[in-house]
C-alpha positions in Angstrom: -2.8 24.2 0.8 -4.2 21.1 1.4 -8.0 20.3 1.5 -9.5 17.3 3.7 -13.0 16.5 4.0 -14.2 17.3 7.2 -15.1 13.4 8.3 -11.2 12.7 7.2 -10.5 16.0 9.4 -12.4 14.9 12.5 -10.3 11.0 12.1 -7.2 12.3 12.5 -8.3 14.9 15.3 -9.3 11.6 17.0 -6.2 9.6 16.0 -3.7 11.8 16.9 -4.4 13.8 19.9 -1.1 15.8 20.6 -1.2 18.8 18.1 2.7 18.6 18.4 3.3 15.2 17.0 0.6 15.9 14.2 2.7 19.2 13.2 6.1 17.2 13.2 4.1 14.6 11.6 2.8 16.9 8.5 6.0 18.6 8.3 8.1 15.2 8.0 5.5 14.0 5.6 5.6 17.3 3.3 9.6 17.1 3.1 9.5 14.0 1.6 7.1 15.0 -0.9 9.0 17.8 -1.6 12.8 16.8 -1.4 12.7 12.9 -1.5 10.2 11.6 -3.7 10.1 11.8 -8.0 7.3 13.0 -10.0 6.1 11.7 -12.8 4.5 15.3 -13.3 7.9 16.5 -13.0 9.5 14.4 -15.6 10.5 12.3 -12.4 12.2 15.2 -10.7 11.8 16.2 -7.2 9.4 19.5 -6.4 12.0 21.2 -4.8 14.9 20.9 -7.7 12.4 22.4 -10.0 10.6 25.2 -7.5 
């Protein structure tokens, strides 16, 4: 689970207005942490080969 500030909160509540887009949005963006990008924490392996 991800923690934001509240004044970071209430930014993107104001930049992105349809709840739908900022789902898909957050979904994309958590795949590609996940699946597509290294980590250097992971001995530059992707979360989702180690988890």
């Amino acid at each position: 689970m991800i923690l934001m500030k509240m004044p970071l909160l209430n930014e993107l509540k104001q930049t992105i207005k349809n709840t739908t887009i900022a789902k898909e949005t957050v979904k994309q963006a958590v795949y590609i942490y996940n699946n597509l990008r290294t980590h250097f924490s992971l001995d530059l392996r992707k979360p989702a080969e180690v988890h």
